[in-house]
C-alpha positions in Angstrom: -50.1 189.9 -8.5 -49.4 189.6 -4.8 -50.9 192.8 -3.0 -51.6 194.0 0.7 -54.8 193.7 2.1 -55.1 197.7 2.2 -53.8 200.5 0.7 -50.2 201.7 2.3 -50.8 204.9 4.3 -48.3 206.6 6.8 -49.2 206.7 10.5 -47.6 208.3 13.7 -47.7 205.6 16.8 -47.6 206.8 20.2 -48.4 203.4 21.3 -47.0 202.6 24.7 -46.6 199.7 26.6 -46.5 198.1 30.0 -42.7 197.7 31.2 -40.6 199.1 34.1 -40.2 203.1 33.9 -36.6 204.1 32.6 -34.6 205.5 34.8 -32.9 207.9 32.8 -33.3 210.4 29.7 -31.3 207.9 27.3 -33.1 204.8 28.2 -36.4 206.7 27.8 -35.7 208.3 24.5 -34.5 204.5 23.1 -37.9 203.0 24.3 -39.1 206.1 22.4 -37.5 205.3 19.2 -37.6 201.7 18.9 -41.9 202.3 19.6 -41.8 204.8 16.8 -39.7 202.7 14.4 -41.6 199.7 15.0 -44.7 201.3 14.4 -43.3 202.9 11.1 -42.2 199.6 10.1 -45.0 197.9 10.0 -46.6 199.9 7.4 -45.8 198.3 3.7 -43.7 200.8 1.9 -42.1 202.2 4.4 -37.8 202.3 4.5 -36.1 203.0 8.1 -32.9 204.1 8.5 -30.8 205.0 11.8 -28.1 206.9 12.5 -26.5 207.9 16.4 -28.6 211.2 16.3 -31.7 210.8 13.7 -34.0 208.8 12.7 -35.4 209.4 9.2 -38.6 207.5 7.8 -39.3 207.6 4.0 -42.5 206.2 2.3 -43.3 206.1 -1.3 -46.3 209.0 -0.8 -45.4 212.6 -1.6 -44.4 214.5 1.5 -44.5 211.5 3.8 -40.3 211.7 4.7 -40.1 212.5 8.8 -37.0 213.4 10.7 -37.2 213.7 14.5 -33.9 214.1 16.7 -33.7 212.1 20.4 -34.3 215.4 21.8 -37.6 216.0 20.2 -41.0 215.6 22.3 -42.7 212.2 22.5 -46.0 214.2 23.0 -49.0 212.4 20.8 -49.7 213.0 17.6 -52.9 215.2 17.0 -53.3 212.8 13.9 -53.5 209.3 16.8 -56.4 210.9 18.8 -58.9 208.6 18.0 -61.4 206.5 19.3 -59.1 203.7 19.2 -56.1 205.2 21.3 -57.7 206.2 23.9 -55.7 203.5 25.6 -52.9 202.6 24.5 -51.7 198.7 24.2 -49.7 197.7 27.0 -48.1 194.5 26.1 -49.7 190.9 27.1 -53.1 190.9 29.1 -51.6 188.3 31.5 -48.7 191.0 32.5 -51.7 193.8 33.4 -53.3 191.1 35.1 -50.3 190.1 37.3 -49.9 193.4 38.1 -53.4 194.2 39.4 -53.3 191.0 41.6 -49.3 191.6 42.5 -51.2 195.0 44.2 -54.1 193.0 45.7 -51.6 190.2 46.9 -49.2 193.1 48.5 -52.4 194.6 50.4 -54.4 192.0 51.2 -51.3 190.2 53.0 -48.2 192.8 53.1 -46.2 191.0 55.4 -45.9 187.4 53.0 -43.8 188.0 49.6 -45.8 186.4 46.6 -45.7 186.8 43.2 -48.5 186.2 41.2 -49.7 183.3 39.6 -51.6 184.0 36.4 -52.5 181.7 33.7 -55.5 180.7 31.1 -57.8 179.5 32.4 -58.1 175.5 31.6 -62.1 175.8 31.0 -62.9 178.7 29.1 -66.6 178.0 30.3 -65.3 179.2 33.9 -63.2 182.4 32.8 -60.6 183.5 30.4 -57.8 183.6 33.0 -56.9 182.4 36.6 -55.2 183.3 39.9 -53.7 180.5 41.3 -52.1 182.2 44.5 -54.5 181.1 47.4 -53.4 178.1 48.3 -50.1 178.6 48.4 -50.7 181.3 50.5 -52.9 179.5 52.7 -49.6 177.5 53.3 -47.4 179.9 53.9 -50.3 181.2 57.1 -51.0 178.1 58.5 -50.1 178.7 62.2 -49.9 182.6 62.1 -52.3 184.9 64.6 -55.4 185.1 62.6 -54.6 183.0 59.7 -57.3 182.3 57.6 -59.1 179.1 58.3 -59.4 178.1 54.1 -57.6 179.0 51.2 -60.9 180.2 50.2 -60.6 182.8 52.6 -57.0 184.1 51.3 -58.7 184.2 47.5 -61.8 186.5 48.9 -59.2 188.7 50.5 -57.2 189.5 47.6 -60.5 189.6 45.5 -61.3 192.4 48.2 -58.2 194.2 47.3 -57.8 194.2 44.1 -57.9 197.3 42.1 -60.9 199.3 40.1 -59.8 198.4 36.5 -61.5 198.2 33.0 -60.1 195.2 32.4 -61.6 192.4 34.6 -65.6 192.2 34.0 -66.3 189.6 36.9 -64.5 186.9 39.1 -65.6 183.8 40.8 -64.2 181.0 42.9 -63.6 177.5 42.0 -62.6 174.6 44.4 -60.6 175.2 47.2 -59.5 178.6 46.3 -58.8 179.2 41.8 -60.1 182.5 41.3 -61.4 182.9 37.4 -61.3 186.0 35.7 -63.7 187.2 32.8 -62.1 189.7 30.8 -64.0 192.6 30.1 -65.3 192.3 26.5 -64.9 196.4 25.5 -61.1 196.6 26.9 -60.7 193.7 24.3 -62.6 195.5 21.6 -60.6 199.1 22.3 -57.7 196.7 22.3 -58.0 195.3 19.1 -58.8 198.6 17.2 -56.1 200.3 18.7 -53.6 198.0 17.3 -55.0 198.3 13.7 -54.6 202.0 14.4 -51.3 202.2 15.8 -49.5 198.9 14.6 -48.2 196.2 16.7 -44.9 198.2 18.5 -47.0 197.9 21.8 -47.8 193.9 21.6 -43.7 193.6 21.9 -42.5 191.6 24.8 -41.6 194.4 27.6 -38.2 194.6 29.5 -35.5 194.2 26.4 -35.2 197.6 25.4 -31.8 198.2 25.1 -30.1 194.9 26.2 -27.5 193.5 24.2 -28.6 190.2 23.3 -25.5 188.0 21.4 -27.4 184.8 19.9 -24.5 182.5 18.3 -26.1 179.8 15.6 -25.6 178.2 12.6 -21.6 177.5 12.7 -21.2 175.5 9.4 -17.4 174.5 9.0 -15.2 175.9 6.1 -15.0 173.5 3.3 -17.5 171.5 3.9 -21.5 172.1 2.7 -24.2 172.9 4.7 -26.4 169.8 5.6 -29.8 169.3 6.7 -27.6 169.0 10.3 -27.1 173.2 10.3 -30.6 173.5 9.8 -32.2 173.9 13.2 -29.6 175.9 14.4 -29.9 178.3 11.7 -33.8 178.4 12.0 -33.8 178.0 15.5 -31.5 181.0 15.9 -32.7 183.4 13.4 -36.5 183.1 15.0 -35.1 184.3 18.5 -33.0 186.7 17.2 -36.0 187.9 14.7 -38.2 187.7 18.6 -35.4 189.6 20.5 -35.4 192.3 17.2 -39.0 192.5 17.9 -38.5 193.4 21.9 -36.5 196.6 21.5 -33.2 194.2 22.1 -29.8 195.3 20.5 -29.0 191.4 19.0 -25.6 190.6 17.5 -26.4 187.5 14.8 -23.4 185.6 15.3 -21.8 183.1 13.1 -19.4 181.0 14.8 -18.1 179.4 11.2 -15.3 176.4 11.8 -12.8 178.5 9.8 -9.3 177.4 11.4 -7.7 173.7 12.4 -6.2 170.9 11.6 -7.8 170.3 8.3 -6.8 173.1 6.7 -3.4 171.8 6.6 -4.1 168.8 4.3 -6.7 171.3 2.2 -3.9 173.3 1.9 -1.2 170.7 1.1 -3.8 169.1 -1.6 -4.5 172.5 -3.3 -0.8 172.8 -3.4 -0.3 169.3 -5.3 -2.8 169.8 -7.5 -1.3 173.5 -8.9 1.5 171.4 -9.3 0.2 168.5 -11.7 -1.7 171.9 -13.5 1.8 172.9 -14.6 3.3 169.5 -15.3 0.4 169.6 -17.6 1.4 172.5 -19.3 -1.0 175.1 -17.2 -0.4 178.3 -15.9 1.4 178.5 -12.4 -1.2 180.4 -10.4 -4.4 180.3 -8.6 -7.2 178.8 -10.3 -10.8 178.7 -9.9 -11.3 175.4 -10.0 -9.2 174.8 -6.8 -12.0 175.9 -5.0 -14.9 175.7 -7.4 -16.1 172.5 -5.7 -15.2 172.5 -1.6 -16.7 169.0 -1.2 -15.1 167.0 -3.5 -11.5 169.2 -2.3 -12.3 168.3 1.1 -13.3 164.5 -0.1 -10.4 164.1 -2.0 -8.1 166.0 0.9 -9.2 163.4 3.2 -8.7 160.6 1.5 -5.1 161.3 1.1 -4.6 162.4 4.6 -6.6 159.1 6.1 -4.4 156.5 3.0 -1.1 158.2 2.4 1.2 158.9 5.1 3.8 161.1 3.2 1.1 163.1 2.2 -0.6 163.2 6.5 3.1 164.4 7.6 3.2 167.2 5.0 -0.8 168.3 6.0 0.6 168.4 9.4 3.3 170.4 8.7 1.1 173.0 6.6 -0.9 173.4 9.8 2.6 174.7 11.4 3.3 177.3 8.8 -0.1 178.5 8.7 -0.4 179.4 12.5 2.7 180.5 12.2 1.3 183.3 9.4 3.2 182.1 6.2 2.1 184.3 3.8 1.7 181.8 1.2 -0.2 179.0 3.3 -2.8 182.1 4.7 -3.5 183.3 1.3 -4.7 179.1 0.5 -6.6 179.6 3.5 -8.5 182.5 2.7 -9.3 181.7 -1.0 -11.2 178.3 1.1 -13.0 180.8 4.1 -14.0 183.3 0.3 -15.6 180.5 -1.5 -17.4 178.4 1.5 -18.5 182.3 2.6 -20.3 182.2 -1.0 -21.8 179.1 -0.7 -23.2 180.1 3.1 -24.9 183.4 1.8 -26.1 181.7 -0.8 -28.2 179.3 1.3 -28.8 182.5 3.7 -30.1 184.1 1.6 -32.9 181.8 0.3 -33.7 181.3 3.9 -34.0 185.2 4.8 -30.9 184.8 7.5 -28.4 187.5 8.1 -25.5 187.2 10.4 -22.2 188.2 11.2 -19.2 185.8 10.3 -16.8 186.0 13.4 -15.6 182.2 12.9 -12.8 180.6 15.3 -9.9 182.0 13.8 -11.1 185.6 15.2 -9.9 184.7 18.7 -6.5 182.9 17.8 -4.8 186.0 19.4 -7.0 185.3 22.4 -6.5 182.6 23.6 -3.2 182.4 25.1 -4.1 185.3 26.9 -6.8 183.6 28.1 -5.2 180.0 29.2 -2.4 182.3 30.8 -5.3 184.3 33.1 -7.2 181.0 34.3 -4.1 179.4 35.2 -2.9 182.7 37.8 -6.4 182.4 38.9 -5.9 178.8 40.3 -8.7 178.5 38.0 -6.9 175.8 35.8 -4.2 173.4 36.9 -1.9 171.5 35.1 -3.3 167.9 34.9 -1.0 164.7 33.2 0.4 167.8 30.9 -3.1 169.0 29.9 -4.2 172.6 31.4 -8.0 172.0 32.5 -10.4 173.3 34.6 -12.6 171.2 37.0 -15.6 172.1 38.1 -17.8 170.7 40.5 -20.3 168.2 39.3 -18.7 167.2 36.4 -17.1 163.8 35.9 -14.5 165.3 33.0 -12.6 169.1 32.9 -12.7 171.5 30.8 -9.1 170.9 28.5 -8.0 174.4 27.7 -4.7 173.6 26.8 -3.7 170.2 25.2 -0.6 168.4 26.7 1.4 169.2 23.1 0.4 172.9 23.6 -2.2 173.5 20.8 -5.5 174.9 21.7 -8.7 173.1 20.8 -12.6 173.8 20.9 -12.8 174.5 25.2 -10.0 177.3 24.7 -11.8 179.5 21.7 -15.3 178.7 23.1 -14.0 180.5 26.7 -12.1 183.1 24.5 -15.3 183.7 22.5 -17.3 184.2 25.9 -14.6 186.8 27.1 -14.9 188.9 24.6 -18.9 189.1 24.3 -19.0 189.7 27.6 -16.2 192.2 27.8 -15.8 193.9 24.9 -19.7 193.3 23.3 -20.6 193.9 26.8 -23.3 191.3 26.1 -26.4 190.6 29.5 -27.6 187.6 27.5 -25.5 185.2 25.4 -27.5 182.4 23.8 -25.8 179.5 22.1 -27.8 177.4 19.9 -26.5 173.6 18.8 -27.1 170.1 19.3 -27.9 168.6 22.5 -25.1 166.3 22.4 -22.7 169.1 23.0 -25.3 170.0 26.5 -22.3 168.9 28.4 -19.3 171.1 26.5 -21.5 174.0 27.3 -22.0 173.6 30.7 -18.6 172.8 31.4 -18.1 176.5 30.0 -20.2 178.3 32.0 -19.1 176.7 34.9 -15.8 177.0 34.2 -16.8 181.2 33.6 -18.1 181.1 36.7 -15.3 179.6 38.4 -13.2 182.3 37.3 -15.7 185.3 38.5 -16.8 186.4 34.2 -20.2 185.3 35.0 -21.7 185.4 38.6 -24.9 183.4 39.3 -28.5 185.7 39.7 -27.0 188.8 38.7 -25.6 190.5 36.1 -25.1 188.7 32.5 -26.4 185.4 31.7 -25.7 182.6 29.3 -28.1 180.0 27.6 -26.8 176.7 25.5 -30.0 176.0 23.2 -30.0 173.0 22.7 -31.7 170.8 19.7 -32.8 167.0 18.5 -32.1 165.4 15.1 -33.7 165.5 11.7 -35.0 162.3 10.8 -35.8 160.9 7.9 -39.0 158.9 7.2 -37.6 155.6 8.6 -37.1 157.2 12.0 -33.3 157.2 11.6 -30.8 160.1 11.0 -31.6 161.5 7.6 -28.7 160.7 5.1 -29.1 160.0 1.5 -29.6 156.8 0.3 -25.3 156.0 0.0 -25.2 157.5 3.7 -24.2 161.2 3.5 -26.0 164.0 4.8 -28.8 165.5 3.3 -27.3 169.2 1.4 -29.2 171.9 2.2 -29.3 173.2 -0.9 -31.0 170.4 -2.3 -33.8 169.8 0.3 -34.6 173.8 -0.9 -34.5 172.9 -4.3 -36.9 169.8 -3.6 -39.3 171.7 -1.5 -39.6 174.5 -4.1 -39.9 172.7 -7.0 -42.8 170.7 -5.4 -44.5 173.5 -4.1 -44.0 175.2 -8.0 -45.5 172.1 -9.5 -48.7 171.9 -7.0 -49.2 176.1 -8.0 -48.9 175.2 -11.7 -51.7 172.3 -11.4 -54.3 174.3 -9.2 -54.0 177.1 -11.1 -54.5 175.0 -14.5 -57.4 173.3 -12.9 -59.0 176.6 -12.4 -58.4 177.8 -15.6 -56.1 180.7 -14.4 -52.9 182.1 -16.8 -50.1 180.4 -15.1 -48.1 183.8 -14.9 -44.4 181.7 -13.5 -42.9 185.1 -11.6 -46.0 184.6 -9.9 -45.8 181.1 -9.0 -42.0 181.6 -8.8 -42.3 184.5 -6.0 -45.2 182.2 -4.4 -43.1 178.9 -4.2 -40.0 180.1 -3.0 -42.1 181.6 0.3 -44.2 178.6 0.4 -42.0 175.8 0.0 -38.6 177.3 2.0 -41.5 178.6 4.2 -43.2 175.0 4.9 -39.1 173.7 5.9 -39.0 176.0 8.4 -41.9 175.7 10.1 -41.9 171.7 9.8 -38.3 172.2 12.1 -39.6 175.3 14.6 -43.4 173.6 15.5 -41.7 170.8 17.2 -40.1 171.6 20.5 -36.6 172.0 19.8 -34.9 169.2 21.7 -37.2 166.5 20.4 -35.8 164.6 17.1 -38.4 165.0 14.3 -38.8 163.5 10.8 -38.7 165.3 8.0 -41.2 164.5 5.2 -41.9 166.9 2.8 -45.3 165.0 1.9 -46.2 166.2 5.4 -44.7 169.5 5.2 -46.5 170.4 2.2 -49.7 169.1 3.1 -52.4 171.8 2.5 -54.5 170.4 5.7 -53.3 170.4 9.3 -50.5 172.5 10.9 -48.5 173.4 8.3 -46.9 176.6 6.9 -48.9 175.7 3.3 -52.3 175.6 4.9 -51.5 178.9 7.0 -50.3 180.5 4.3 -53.4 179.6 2.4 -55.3 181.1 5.9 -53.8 184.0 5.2 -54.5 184.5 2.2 -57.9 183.8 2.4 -58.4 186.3 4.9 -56.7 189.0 2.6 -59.5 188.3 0.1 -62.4 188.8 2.4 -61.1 191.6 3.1 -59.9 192.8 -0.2 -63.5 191.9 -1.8 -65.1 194.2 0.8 -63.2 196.9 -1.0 -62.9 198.9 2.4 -60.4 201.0 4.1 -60.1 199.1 7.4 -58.0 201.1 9.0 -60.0 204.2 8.2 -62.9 202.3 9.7 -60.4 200.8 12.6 -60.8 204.7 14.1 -64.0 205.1 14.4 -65.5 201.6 14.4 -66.0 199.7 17.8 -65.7 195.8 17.4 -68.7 193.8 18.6 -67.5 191.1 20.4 -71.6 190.0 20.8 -71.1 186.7 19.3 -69.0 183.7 21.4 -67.3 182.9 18.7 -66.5 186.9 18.0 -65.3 187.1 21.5 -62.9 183.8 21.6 -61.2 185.3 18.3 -60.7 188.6 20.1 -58.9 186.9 23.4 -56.6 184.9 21.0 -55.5 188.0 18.8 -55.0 189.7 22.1 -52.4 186.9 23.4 -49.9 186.9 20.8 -47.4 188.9 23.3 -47.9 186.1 25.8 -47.1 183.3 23.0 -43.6 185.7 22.6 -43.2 186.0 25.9 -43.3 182.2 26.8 -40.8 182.4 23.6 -38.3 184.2 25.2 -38.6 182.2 28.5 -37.8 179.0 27.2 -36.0 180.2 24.1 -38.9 177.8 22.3 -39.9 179.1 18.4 -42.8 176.5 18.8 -44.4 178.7 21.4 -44.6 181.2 18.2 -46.0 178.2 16.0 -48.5 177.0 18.2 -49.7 180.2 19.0 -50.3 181.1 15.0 -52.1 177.3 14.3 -54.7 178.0 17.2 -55.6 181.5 15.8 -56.0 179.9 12.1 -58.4 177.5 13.9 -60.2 180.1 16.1 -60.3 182.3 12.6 -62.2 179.1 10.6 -64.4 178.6 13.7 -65.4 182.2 13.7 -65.9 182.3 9.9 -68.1 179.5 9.7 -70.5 180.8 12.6 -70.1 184.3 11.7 -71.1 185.9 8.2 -68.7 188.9 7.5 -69.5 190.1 3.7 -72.8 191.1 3.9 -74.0 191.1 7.4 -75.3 193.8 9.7 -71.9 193.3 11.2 -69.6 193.4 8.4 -67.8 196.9 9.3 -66.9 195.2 12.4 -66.2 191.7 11.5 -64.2 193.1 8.4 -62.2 194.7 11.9 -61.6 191.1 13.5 -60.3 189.9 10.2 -57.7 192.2 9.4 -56.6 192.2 13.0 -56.2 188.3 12.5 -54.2 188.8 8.8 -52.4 191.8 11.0 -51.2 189.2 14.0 -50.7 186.2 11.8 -48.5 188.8 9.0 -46.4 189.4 12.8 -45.9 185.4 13.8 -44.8 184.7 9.9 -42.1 187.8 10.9 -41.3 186.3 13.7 -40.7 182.8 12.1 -38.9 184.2 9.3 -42.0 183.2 6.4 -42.9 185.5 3.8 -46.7 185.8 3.9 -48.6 185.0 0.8 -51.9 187.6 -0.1 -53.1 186.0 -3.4 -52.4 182.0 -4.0 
């Protein structure tokens, strides 16, 4: 049976974190809440539910059910006052580090605007960390009355302002002016324990409390199946929305499905023809099943006849007409085709672990008009050999948001779409995640937003085209099947399961062990759906990548199979111990006495950098990377440092659940389900 690594017990959280003070009751009281409910999350049992005016929190143990009101007192809970909260986390190191030196840069030289420049330090050997602002600095001086003669001079002057703090142990100088920091080793120790005491809520990127964040990915089209094609975005998109979840951010999962066009016209027509021959054959006259019980081989068949039969090409066209003109009949065909492709899609979603909202193309029809109409008594579009388009500046081709015949295409929903999520979701960031090749479409958008005044540049909302490389296949071209189509998604699942099923059967055979198949079931669906993912998001995403499941699956290297065998490795030191940890967590201190103690420590400590960095570039891999280094510094630690056993066990038992805690959080974040028994 899979199990936790400790017995469920609830917790109150007044962890807090650094991040700019609200500036009003509401926006206090959310920060409250989303702390609270992410701390209540965290623990395994536990079921969270919302409304406008309450939150309520239910866990399985007898008088555990909490209700607090947004008007109740934040004050600590007498039942937090440990040793281990006696300060709270407060988000990334590197952020409480720019902030000591942003004060030592603004006294040291108050009359120069810098911002500081903070970052690991390249030798650990030299420090943990490193200010990088003193030669710049030095730059920005040269000529003024009493400059300093070296940038070593400007780093001993900030060094000489920089605040009392229980975080830096010592500093030193290297070359003409990188100051190193040590950190200091109890502020990581009280750091670690406080987070196994009051959960992870504080480790969350700061500054997204309350922002709408409208992240639009996956976009499969109607009728046709989802391909190894809509696999990044759908990955891609549902680890930044998972990252954003994480940061207090109010995100809108939106599903931009290909749900109206041209081709429904000769789906339509087809559907039509082929009720028809059902009667001649002595059928019943109505809907059927069937019509739709296989979209590919409709849409297959559909175009075919639309691409060889030109009777059949003028009637498809002539089916688009009625349907945009709401024929009862024609819409009806339509949305039997949006039901069942809507089946197929949360099928596949749901093996993945992906929830989103379906607001496809045909949900701004009514738009768009509207929209053309405004841009064109802007003098934002002009009329242009009968097309309406916008130009913009740097761009060798407009923006078509009208075509010459009068029909609206891709440009005119896509600035329709933007409207509305900046207007009506009232959205400050919009991320878009596709292809690369449509870099271009995007930025003709946002220009074209800009143009017209929606979106104004360095203030107010922003917009973000992710953009992504292809999946290979082992010969270094696109991946199709071997009589050229794209891969189906469903099958590369299926492939990647089964193989992961058939590896758990063998070991567990070998070893003599009951092959118990819910088990194996349960532990092949997270590994192998688990090792696809990863295999896409620990590449950067605009890089092309092969896809080999021999590779994906491997149990060595940086995989999601050997992590999730890390895992749950870790879970069986611990479980062996047969000790509450988090009882222990509060009273406890972690030695950090041993190097390789104290490298494991820093790691844990900069998972809210590796999200942060996330969030900058809107780059998953920032997550992956971050999770293979700790599995790394975790081995390195375990084979230098005996846990079960030791003089140091109670602590070192501490560093490894923190390490099963924070790798439990990057699985989360990367949408993997973590294994505890394999």
């Amino acid at each position: 049976m899979l199990a936790p690594t400790h017995h469920p017990r609830p917790f109150l959280s007044t962890t807090t974190r650094r991040q700019v003070a609200p500036t009003t009751p509401l926006a206090s009281t959310r920060r409250a809440l989303h702390l609270f409910k992410l701390a209540l999350t965290s623990i395994p049992g536990v079921e969270f539910s919302a409304g406008q005016q309450v939150v309520a929190v239910r866990t399985g143990a007898p008088g555990a059910a909490i209700t607090t009101k947004a008007a109740l007192s934040t004050a600590p809970s007498a039942a937090t006052t440990t040793m281990a909260s006696e300060k709270a986390s407060c988000g990334s190191v590197r952020g409480e580090l720019c902030d000591l030196f942003r004060t030592a840069l603004s006294v040291s030289y108050p009359d120069v605007a810098a911002d500081p420049v903070v970052a690991p330090c390249g030798n650990a050997k030299n420090g943990d960390y490193q200010c990088n602002n003193a030669m710049a600095l030095f730059g920005k001086l040269k000529g003024a009355p009493n400059a300093p003669k070296a940038p070593r001079d400007v780093a001993n002057a900030i060094l000489g302002a920089l605040p009392a703090n229980d975080l830096v142990s010592e500093t030193s100088l290297a070359g003409p002016g990188f100051i190193n920091i040590r950190l200091n080793k109890d502020f990581l120790s009280k750091r670690l324990s406080n987070m196994l005491v009051n959960g992870l809520a504080g480790w969350a990127p700061a500054g997204y409390i309350g922002k709408k964040v409208v992240i639009d990915f996956s976009s499969p089209n109607v009728a046709k199946e989802m391909h190894v094609g809509h696999l990044r975005s759908t990955i891609i998109g549902d680890t930044l929305c998972r990252i954003f979840e994480y940061s207090g951010a109010d995100v809108l999962r939106l599903n931009h499905v290909g749900d109206w066009g041209t081709q429904f016209g000769m789906l339509i027509e087809h559907m039509a023809d082929t009720r028809k021959a059902r009667v001649a054959a002595g059928g019943e006259d109505k809907d059927a099943d069937e019509d739709v019980s296989d979209l590919q081989e409709l849409y297959r068949a559909a175009k075919k006849r639309f691409d060889d039969e030109e009777e059949f090409k003028t009637r498809a066209r002539e089916a688009v007409t009625r349907l945009q003109s709401g024929d009862p009949v024609s819409l009806a065909a339509w949305q039997r085709i949006c039901a069942a492709s809507r089946r197929e899609f949360e099928a596949i979603y749901s093996r993945l672990g992906v929830t989103l909202q379906e607001r496809g193309e045909s949900f701004y029809n009514p738009m768009l008009k509207g929209v053309v109409d405004e841009l064109k008594d802007a003098g934002v579009a002009t009329i242009d050999d009968g097309a309406t388009c916008v130009f913009v500046e740097g761009q060798s081709v407009p923006l078509i948001v009208q075509k010459s015949d009068g029909g609206f295409g891709y440009a005119s929903t896509d600035m329709a779409a933007l409207k509305h999520r900046l207007n009506e979701e009232k959205a400050d960031w919009i991320v878009y995640v596709t292809d690369v090749g449509q870099s271009q479409h995007f930025e003709l958008v946002f220009a074209a937003a800009k143009k017209a005044g929606w979106l104004v540049e360095g203030s107010g909302p922003k917009v973000s085209h992710v953009g992504f490389g292809l999946v290979l296949g082992e010969d270094g071209k696109r991946f199709r099947t071997r009589s050229g189509d794209l891969v189906r998604l469903v099958e590369l699942l299926d492939e990647a399961k089964s193989r992961c099923a058939a590896t758990l059967r063998e070991r567990r055979v070998e070893a003599g062990e009951e092959v118990n198949e819910a088990e194996v079931e349960e532990a092949a669906c997270a590994m192998g759906y688990g090792a696809v993912k990863y295999a896409d998001l620990k590449n950067h995403r605009t890089t092309n990548y092969k896809f080999s499941f021999d590779d994906m699956l491997n149990l060595k290297g940086n995989t999601a199979v050997y992590l999730l065998y890390a895992h749950a490795r870790i879970a069986g030191i611990v479980r062996k111990a047969e000790k509450d940890v988090y009882a222990a967590a509060a009273t406890t201190p972690i030695s950090l006495d041993h190097p390789k103690e104290l490298e494991l420590a820093l790691h844990l400590c900069k998972l809210p950098e590796a999200l942060e960095d996330a969030i900058a570039e809107l780059a998953p891999n920032r997550v992956t990377d971050y999770l293979y280094d700790l599995s790394e510094k975790f081995n390195s630690f375990y084979v230098d440092c005996k846990v079960l056993g030791s003089e140091q066990e109670a602590s070192r038992l501490l560093l490894c659940e923190a390490t099963a805690v924070v790798m439990r959080k990057c699985f989360e974040m990367l949408g993997i389900k973590p294994l505890y028994r394999i």
